[in-house]
PATOR-676618 format. One record per residue: x negated, y, z negated of N, C-alpha, C, O, CB in turn. Coordinates in steps of 0.001 Angstrom, whole numbers, padded with zeros to 6 digits, always signed. Glycine has a CB too. Layout:
<nodes>
XYZXYZXYZXYZXYZ...
</nodes>
This chain:
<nodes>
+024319-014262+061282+023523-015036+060320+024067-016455+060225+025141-016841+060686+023529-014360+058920+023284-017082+059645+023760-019061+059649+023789-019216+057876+023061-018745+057002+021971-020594+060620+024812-019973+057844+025529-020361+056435+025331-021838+055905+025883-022928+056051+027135-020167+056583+024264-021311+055219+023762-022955+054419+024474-023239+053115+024048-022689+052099+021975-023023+053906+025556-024076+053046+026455-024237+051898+025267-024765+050621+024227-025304+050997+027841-025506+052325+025455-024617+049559+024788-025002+048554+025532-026110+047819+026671-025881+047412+024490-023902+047784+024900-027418+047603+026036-028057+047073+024922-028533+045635+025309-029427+044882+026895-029460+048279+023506-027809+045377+022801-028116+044361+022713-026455+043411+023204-025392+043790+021294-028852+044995+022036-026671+042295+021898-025780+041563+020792-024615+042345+019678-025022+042675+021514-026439+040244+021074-023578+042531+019933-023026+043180+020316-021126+042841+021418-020629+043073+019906-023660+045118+019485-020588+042445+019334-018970+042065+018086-018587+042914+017021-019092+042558+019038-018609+040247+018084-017596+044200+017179-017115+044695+016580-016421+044519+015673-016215+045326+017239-016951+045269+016743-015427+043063+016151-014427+042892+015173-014950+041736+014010-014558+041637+017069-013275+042669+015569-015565+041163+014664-016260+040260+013843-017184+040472+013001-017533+039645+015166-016699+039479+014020-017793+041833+013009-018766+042287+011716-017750+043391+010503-017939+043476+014028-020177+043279+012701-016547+044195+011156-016068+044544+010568-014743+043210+009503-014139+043338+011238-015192+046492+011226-014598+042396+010818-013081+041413+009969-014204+040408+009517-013720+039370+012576-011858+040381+009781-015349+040600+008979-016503+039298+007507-016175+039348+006976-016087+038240+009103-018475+039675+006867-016009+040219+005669-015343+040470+004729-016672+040775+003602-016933+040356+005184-014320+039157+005705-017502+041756+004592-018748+042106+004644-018098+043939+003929-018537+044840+005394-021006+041696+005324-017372+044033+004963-016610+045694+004662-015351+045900+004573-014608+044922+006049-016610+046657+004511-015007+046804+004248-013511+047062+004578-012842+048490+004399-011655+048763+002777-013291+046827+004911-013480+049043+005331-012752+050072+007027-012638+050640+007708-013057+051576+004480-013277+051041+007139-012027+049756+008667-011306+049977+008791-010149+050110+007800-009422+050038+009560-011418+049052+010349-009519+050401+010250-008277+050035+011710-008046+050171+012426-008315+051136+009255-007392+050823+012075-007415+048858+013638-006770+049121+014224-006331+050017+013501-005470+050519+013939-005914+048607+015361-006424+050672+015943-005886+051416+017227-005917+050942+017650-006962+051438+015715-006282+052508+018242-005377+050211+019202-005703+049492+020272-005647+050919+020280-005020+051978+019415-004672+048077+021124-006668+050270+021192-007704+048826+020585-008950+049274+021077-010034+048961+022878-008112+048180+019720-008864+049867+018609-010189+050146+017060-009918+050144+016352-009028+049674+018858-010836+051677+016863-010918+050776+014737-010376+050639+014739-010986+052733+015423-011551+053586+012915-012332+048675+013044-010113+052427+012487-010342+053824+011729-011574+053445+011177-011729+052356+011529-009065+054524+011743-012507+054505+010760-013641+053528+009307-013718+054593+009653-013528+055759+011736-015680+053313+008385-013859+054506+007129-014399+055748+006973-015596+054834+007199-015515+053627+005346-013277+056120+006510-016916+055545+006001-017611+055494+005403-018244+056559+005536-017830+057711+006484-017998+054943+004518-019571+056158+004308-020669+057840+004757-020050+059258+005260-020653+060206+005458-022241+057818+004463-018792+059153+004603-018057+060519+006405-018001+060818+007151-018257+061763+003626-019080+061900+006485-017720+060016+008208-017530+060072+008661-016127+059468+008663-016084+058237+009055-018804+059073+008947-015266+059975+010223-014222+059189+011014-014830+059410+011259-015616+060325+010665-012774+059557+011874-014275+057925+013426-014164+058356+013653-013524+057398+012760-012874+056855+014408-015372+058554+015322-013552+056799+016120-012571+056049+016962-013849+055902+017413-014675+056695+016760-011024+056777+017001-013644+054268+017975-014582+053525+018341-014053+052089+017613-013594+051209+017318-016058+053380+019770-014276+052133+020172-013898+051230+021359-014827+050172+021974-015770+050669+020480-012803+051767+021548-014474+048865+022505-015715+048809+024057-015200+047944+024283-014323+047110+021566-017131+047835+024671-015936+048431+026435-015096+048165+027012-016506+047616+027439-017471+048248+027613-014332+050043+026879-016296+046223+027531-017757+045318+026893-018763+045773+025681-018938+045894+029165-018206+045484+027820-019462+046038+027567-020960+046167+026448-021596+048140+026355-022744+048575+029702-021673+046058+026017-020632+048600+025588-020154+049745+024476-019649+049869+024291-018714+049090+026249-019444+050145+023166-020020+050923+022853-018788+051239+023421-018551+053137+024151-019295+053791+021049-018667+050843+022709-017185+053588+022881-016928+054378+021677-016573+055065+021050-015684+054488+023690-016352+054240+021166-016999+056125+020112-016438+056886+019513-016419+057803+019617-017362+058587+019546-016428+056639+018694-015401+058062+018908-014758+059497+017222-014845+060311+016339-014121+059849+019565-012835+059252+016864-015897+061678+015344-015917+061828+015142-014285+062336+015862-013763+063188+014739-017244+063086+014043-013611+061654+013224-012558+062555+012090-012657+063869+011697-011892+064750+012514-011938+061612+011812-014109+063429+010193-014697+064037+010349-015754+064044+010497-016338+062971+008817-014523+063327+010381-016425+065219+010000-018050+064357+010836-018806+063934+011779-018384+063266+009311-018050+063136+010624-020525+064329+012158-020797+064094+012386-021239+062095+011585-021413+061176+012651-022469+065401+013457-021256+062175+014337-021237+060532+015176-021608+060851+015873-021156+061758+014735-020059+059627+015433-022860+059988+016848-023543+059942+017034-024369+059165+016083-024444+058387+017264-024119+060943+017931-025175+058931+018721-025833+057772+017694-027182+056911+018035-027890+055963+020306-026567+058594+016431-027163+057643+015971-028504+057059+014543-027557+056606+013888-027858+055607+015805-030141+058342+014292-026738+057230+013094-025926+056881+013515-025044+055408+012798-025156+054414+012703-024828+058294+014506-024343+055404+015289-024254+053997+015227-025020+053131+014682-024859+052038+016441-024235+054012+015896-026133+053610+015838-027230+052217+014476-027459+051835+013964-027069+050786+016484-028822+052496+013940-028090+052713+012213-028377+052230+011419-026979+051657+010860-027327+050617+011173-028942+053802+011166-025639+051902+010823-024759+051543+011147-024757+050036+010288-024988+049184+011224-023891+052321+012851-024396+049665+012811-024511+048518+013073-025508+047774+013767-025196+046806+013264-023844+048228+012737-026816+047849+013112-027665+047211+014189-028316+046922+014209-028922+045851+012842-027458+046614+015486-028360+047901+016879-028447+047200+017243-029899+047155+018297-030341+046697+018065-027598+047987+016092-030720+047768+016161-032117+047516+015972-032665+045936+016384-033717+045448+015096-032707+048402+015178-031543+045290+015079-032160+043434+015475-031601+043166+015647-030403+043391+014108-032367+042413+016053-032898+042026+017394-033091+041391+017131-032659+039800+017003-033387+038815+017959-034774+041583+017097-031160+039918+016770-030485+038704+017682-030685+037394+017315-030099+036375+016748-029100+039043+018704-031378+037356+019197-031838+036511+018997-032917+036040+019281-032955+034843+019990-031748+036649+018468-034231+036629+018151-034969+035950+016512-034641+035793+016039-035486+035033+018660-036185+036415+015809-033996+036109+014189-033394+035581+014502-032771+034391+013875-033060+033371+013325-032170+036622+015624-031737+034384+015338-031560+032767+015943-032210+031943+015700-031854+030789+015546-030401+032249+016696-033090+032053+017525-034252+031465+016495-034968+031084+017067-035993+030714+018540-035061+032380+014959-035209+030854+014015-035723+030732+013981-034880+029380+014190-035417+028293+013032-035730+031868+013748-033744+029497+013306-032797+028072+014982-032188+027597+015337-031009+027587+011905-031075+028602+015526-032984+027357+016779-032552+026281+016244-032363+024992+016684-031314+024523+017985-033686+026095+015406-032999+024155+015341-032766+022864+014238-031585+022996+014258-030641+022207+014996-034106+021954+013853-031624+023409+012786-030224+023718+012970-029289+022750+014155-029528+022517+013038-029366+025149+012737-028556+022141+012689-027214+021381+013393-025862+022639+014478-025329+022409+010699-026906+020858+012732-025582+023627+012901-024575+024449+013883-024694+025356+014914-024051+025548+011878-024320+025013+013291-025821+025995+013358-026212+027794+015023-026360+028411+015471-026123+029532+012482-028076+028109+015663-026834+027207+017224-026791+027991+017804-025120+027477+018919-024758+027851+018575-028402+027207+017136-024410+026812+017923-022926+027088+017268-022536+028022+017849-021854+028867+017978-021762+025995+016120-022778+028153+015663-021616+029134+016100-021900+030454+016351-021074+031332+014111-021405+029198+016189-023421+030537+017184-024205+031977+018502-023188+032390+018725-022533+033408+018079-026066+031380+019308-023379+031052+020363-022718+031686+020348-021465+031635+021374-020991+032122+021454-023047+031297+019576-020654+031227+018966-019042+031075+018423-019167+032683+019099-018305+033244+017413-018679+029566+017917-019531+033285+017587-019279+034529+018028-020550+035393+017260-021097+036184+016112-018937+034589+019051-020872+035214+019527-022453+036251+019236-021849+037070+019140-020622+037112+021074-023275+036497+018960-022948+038220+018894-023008+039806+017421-022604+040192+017087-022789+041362+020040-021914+040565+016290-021934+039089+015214-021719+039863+014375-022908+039552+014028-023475+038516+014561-020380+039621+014095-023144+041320+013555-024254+041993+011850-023793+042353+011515-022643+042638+014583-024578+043429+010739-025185+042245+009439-024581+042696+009807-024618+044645+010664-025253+045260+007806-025791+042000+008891-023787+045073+008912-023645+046247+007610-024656+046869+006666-025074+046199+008884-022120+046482+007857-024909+048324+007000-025650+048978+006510-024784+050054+007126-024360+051032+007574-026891+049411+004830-024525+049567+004401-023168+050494+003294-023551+051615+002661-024541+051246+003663-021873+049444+002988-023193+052532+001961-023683+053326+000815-023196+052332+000593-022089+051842+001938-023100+054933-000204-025126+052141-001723-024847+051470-002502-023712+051914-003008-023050+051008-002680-025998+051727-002731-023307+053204-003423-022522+053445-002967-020843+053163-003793-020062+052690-003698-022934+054620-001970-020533+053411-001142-019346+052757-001129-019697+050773-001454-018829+049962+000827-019435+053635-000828-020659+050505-001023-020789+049020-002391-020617+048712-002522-019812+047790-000567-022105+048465-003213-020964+049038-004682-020915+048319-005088-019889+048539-005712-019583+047523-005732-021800+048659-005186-018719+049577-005445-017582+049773-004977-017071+048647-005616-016787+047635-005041-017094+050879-003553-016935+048903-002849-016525+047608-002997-016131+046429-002682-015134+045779-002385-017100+047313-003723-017421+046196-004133-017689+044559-005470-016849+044531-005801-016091+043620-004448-019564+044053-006134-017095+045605-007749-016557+045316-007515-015373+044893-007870-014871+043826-008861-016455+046568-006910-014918+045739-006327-012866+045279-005831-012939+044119-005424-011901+043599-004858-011922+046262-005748-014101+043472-004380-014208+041890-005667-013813+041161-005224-012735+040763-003317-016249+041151-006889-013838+040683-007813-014197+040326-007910-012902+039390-008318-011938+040038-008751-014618+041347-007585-012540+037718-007958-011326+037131-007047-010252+037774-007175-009037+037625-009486-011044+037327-006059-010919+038550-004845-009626+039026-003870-009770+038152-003848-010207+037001-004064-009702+040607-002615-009103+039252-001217-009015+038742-000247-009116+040036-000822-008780+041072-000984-007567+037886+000601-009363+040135+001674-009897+040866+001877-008326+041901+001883-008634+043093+003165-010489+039677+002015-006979+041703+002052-005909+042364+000205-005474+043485+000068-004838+044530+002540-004802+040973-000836-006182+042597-002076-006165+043532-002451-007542+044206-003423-007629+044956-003335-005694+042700-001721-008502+043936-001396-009734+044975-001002-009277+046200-001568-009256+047293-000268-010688+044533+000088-008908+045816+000991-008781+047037+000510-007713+047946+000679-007679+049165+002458-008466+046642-000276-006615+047015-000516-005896+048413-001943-006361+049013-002063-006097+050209-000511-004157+048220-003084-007024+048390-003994-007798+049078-003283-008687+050063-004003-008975+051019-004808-008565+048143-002265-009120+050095-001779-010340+051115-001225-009239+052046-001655-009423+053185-000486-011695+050485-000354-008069+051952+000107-007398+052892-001357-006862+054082-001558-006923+055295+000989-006185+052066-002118-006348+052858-003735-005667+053638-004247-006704+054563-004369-006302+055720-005216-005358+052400-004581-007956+054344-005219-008761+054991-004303-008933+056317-004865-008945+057412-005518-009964+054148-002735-009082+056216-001725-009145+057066-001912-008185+058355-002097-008459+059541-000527-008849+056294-001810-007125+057764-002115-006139+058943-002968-005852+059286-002999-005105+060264-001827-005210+058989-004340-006364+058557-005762-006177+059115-005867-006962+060348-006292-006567+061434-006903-006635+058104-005093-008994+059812-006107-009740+060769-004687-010670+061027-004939-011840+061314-007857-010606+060005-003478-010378+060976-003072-011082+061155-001731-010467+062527-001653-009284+062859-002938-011630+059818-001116-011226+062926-000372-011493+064349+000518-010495+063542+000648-010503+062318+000270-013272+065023+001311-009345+064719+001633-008087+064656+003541-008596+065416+003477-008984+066583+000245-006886+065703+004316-008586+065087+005706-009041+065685+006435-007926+065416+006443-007201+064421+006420-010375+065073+007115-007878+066550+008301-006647+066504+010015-007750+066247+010244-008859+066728+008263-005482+068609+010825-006994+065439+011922-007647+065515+012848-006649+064967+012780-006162+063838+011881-008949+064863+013984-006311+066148+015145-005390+066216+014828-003694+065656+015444-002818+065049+016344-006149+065239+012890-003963+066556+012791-002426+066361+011735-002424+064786+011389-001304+064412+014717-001582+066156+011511-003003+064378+010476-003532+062999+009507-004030+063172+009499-004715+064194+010865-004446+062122+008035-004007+062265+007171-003895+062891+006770-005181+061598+007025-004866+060435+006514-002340+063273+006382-006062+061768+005710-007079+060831+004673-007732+061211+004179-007760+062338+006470-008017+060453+004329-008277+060246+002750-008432+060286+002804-010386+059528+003356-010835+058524+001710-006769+058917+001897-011094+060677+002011-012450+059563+001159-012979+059179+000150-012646+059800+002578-013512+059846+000919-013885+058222-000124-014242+057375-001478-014540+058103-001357-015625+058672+000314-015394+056601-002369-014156+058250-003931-015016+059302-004003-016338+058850-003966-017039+057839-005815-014333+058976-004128-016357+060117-004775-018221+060281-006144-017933+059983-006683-016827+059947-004698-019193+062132-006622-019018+059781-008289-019055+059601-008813-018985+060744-010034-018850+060834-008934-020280+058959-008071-019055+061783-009175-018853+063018-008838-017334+063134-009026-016736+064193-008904-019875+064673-008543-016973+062479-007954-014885+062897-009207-014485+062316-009893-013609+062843-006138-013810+061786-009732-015408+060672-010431-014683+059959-011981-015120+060154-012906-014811+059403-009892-014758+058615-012057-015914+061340-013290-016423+061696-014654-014585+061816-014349-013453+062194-012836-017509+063557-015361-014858+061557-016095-013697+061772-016129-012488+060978-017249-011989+060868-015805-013347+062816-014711-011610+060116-014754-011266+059220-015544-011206+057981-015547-012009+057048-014135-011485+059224-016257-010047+058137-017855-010205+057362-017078-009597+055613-016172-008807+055349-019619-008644+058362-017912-010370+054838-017390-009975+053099-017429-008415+053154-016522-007888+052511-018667-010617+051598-018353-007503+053834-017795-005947+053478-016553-005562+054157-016031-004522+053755-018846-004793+053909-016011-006165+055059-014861-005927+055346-013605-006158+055025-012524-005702+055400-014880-006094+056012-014228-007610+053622-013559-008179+052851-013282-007310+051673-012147-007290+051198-014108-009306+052619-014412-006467+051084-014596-005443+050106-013694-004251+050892-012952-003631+050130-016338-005076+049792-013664-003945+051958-012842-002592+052503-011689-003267+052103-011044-002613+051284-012897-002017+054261-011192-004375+052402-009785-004605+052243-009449-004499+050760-008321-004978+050645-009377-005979+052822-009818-004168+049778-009847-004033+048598-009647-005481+047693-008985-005519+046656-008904-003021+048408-010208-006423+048168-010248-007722+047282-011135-007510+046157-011037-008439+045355-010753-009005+048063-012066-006510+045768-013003-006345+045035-013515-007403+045061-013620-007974+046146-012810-005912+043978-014005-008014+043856-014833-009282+043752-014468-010742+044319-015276-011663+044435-014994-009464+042413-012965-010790+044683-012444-011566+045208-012534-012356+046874-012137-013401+047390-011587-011047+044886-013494-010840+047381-013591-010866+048823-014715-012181+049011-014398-013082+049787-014140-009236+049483-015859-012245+048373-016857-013029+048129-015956-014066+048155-015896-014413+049335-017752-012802+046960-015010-014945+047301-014508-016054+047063-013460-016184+048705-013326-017207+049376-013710-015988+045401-013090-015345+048882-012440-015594+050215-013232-015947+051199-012762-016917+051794-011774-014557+050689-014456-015498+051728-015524-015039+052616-016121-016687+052998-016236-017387+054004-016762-013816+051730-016380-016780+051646-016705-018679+051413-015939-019507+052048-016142-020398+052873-016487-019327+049934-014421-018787+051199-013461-020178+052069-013103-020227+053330-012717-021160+054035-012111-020417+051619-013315-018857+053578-013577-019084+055568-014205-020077+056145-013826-021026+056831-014461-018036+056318-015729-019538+055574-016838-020429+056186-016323-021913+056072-015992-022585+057048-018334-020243+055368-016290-022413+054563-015409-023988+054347-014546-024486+055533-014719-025567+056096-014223-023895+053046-013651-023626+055831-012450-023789+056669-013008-023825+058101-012263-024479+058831-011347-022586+056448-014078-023332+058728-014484-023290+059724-015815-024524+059663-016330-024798+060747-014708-021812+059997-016234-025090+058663-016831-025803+058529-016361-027313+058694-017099-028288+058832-017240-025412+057644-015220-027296+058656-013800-028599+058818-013092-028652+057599-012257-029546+057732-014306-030386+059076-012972-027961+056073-012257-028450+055090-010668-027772+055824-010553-026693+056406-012889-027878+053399-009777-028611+055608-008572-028597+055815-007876-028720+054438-007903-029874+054011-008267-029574+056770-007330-027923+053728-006136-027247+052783-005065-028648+052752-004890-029392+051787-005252-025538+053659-004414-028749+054136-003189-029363+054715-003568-030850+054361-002764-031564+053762-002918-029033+056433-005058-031389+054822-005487-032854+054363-004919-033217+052816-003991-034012+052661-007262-032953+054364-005442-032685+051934-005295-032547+050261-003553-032747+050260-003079-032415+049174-005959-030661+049468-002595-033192+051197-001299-033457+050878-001556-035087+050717-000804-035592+049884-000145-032895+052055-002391-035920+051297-002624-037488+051388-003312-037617+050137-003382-038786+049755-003534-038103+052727-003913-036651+049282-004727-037064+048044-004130-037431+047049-002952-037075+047046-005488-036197+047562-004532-038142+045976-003618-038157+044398-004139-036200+043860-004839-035257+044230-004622-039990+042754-003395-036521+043030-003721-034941+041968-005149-034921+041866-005742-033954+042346-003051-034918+040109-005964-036090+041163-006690-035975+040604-007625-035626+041987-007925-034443+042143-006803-036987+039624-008030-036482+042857-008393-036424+044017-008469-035098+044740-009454-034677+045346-007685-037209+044563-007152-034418+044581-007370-033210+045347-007691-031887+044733-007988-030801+045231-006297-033018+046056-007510-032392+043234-007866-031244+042497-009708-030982+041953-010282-030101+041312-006821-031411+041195-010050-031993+042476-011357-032357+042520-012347-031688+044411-013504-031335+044638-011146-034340+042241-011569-031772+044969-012148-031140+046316-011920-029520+046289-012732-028699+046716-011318-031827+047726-010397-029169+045583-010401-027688+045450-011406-026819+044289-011812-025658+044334-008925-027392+045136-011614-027894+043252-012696-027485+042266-013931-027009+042856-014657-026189+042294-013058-028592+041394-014219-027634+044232-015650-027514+044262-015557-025855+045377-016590-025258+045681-016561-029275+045067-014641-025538+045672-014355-024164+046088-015064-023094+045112-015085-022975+043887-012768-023953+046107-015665-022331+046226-016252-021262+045237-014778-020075+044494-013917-019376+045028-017602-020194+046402-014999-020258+043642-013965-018853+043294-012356-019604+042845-011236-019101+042755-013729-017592+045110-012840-020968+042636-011507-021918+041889-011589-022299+041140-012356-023260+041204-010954-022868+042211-011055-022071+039903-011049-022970+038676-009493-023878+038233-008492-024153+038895-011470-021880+037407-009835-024114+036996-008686-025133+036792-007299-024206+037328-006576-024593+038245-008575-025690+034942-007103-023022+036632-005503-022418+037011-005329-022233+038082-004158-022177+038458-005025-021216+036538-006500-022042+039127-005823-021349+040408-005635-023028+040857-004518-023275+041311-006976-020010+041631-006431-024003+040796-006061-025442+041332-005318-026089+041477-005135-026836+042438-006333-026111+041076-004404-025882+040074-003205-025821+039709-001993-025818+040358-001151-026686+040589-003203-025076+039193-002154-023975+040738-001135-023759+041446-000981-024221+042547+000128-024620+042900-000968-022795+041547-002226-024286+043474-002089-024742+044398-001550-025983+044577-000840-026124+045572-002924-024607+044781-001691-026785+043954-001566-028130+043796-000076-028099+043546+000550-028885+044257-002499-028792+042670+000644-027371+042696+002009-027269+042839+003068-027020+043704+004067-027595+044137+002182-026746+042318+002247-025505+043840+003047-025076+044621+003159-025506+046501+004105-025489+047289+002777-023776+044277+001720-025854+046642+001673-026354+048157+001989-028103+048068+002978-028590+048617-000095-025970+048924+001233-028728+047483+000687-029808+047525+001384-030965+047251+000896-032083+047412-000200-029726+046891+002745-030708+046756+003603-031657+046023+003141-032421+044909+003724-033436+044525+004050-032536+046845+002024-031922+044339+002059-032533+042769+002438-031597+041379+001834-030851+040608+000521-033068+042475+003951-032168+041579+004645-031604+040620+004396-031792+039066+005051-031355+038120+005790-031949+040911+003093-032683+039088+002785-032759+037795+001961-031973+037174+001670-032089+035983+002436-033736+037574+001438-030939+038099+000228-029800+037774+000861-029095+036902+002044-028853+036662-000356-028801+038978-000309-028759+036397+000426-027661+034870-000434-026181+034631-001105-025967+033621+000144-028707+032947-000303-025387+035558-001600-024068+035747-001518-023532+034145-000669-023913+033340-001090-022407+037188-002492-022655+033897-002267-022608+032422-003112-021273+032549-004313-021350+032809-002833-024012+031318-002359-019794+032327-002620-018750+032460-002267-017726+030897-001667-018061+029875-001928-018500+033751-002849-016562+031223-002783-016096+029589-000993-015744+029165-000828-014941+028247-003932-014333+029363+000065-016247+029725+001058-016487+029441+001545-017383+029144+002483-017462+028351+001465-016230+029891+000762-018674+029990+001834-020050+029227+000708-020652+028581+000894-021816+028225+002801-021410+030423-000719-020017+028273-001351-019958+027170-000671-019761+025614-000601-020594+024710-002149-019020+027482-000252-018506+025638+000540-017770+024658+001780-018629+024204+001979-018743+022995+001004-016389+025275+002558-019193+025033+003692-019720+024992+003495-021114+024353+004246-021697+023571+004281-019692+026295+002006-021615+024999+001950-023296+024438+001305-022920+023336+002114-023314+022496+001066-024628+025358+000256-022347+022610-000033-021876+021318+000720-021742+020222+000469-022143+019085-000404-020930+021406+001887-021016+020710+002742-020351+019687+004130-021129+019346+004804-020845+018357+003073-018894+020215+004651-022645+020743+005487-023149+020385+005510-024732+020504+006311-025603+020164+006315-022515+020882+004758-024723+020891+004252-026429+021393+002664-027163+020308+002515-028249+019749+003531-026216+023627+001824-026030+020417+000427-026564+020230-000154-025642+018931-001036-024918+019393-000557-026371+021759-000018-025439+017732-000036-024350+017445-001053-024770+016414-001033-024052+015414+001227-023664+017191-001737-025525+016402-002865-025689+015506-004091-026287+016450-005077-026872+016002-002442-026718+014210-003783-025981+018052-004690-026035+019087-005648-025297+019041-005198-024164+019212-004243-025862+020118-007246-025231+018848-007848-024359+018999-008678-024401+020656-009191-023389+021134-008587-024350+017752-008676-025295+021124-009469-025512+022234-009106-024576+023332-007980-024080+023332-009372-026884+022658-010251-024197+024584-009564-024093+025686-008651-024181+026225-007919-025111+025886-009756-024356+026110-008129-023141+027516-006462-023211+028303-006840-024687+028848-005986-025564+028714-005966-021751+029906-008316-025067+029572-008040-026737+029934-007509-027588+029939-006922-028287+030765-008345-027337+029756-007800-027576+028405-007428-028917+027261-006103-028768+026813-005493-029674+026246-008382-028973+025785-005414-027115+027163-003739-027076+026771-003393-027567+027924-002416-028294+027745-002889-025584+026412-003698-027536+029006-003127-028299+030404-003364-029467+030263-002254-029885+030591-003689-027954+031770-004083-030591+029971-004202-031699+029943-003376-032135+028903-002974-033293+029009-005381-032008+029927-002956-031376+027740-002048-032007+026754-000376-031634+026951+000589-032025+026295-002578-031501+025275-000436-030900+027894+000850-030054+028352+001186-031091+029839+002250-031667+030066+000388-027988+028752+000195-031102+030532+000374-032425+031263+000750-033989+030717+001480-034826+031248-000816-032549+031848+000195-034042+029814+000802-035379+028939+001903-035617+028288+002399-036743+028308+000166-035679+028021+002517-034491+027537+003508-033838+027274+005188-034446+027950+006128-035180+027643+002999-032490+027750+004745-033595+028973+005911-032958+029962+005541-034062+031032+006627-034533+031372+005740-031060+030559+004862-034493+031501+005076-035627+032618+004533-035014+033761+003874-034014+034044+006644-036107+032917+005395-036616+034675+005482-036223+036410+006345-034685+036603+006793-034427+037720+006576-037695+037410+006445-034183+036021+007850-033224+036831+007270-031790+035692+007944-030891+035190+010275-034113+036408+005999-032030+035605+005952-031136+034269+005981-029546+035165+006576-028536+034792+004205-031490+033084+005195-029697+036358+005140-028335+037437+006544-027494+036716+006359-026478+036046+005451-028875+039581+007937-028056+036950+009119-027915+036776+008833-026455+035133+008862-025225+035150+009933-029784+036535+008572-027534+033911+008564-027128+032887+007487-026256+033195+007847-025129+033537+008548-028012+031887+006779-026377+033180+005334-025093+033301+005909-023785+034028+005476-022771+033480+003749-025725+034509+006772-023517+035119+007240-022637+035995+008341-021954+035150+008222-020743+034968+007692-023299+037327+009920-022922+034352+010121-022161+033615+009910-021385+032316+010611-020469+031886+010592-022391+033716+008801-021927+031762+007887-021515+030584+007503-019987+031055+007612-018970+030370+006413-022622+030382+007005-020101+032459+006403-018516+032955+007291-017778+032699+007381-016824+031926+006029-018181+034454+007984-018258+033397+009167-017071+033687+009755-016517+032495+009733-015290+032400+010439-017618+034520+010307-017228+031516+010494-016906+030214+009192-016400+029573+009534-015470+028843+011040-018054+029522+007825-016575+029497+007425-016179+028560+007004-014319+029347+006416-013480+028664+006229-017372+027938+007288-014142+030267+007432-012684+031183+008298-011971+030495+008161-010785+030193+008010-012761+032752+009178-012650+030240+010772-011733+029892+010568-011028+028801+009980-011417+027792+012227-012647+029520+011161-009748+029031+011180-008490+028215+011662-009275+026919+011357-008806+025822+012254-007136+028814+012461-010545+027004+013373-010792+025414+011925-011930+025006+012009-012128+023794+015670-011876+025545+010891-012578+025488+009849-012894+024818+008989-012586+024274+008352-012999+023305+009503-013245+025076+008925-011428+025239+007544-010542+024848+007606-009730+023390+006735-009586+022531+007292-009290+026100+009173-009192+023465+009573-008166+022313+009364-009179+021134+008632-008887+020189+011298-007449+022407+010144-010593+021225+009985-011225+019412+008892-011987+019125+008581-012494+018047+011185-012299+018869+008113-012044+020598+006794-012880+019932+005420-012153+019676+004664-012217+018707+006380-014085+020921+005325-011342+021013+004185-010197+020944+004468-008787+020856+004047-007920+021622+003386-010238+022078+005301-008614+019742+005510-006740+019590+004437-005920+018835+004511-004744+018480+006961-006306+018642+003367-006850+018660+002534-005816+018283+000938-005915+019134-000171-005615+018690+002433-005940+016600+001295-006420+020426+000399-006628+022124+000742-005147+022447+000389-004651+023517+001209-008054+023647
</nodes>
C-alpha cells in the first residue's frame, strides 16, 4: 500500500459515513472506495492514510483533490466562531472534509436520493453498477463500476423500473436522453452557482435540494446550501425559528447567513442533526 502523510485535519470515516457519497463499502479497518472509474482501498492510521489502487490509477494528487485536503478548514470555521453550534460540532467531528465527486456519478446519485434513504441509495447505485456498468476483476474480486452514459444509452425506463428505481427511473431515463442529446454535467464546472443551478433546475426530476448537492458536492460551489427534512429541522429549531416559509427560502437565508464556505456548515449541520445525541434532545417525541 502507498502512505499519504496527513499534515491537515482530516477523519475518514466521517467524511465518507456524512451521507454526501455513496459509494463505499467497509472493509475493515478501511473502506472499498469506486469512484471516476477508480477502485481502490484506503484506509487511515492517525495522522495517515494508506492506500491501495484495485482499478485504475490512484495517487497522491487524486487523493488530495477527491477529498479536499487543500481547504483550510480551520480558517472556514474560524469564520463562524461566535456561532451558537458550529465550533462544537467542528470539533465533535474535526477533520470531516466535503468530497469532490465526478458530476456525472454525483447527479445520478442524487436522482436516486429523491424520497429515499442512504441504505436504498446505495443499493440503486450498486443495481445499476452491475446491470450496465464495466465488470473488473482484482486479486480474485469481482467489481462492478459506475456507467457512463454511453453504457446507459438505450436502456428503456421499464428496465429502469426492473432495476428498482421506482418512480425515480422516469427522472433517470430523461437524463439519459439529455446526456445523449449533448448536456454535459462536467461543463456546469465553468458556470457561477447561480448559472449552473439554473441549467440543473431545468432537469426533469431536480429540484432545489438535489441541485444543491450537486452543486456541492461535484461542482465546487461551496456556497450551496441543500436543505433536506434534517437541516430543515435543525435551521427551524436553532437558527430560524420564527421562519414559517418553505425549505427554499431557509436555503437562501442559510446561504446568506453562512457565506462562501457555507457547503462546509450545511454538511456539518447534517451530520449532527443524524446523531443519535440530536435526535434524542430535540425530537424524542418523532
Amino acid at each position: 500500500m502507498t502512505h499519504y502523510p496527513l499534515s491537515v485535519p482530516f477523519n475518514l470515516r466521517h467524511t465518507l459515513e456524512s451521507g454526501q457519497f455513496f459509494q463505499w463499502q467497509r472493509r475493515d479497518p478501511g473502506y472499498i472506495i469506486r469512484s471516476s472509474g477508480r477502485i481502490f482501498y484506503l484506509e487511515q492510521r492517525d495522522a495517515a492514510l494508506w492506500y491501495e489502487p484495485l482499478h485504475g490509477t490512484c495517487d497522491h494528487a487524486y487523493i488530495r483533490s477527491s477529498f479536499r485536503l487543500d481547504d483550510d478548514l480551520n480558517a472556514i470555521f474560524g469564520t463562524w466562531s461566535e456561532d451558537p453550534l458550529l465550533p462544537g460540532i467542528h470539533r465533535q467531528y474535526h477533520g470531516l472534509r466535503l468530497m469532490r465527486q465526478d458530476p456525472w456519478e454525483c447527479l445520478v446519485s442524487f436522482l436516486c436520493s429523491a424520497a429515499s434513504n442512504i441504505p436504498r441509495i446505495t443499493g440503486n447505485i450498486r443495481t445499476l453498477s452491475r446491470r450496465y456498468g464495466t465488470r473488473v476483476q482484482s486479486e480474485g474480486t469481482s467489481y462492478f463500476l459506475f456507467p457512463r452514459p454511453e453504457q446507459l444509452q438505450g436502456v428503456t425506463l421499464a428496465a429502469l423500473y426492473d432495476a428498482g428505481l421506482g418512480f425515480r427511473a422516469k427522472f433517470l431515463h430523461a437524463l439519459i436522453q439529455r446526456v445523449s442529446a449533448g448536456f454535459s454535467p462536467n461543463a456546469l464546472r465553468q458556470a457561477s452557482y447561480h448559472a449552473a443551478k439554473t441549467e440543473l433546475l431545468r432537469l426533469h426530476g431536480i429540484g432545489e435540494k438535489i441541485a444543491d448537492c450537486v452543486l456541492l458536492f461535484s461542482l465546487d460551489q461551496l456556497e450551496a446550501f441543500p436543505v433536506d427534512t434534517w437541516i430543515e429541522k435543525i435551521l427551524r429549531s436553532r437558527y430560524f425559528p420564527t421562519h414559517s416559509g418553505p425549505g427554499k427560502h431557509l436555503a437562501t437565508l442559510a446561504r446568506a447567513k453562512f457565506g462562501r464556505f457555507g457547503g462546509y456548515a450545511q454538511q456539518y449541520l447534517y451530520h449532527y442533526a443524524r446523531s443519535p445525541e440530536f435526535r434524542a434532545t430535540q425530537f424524542s417525541d418523532e
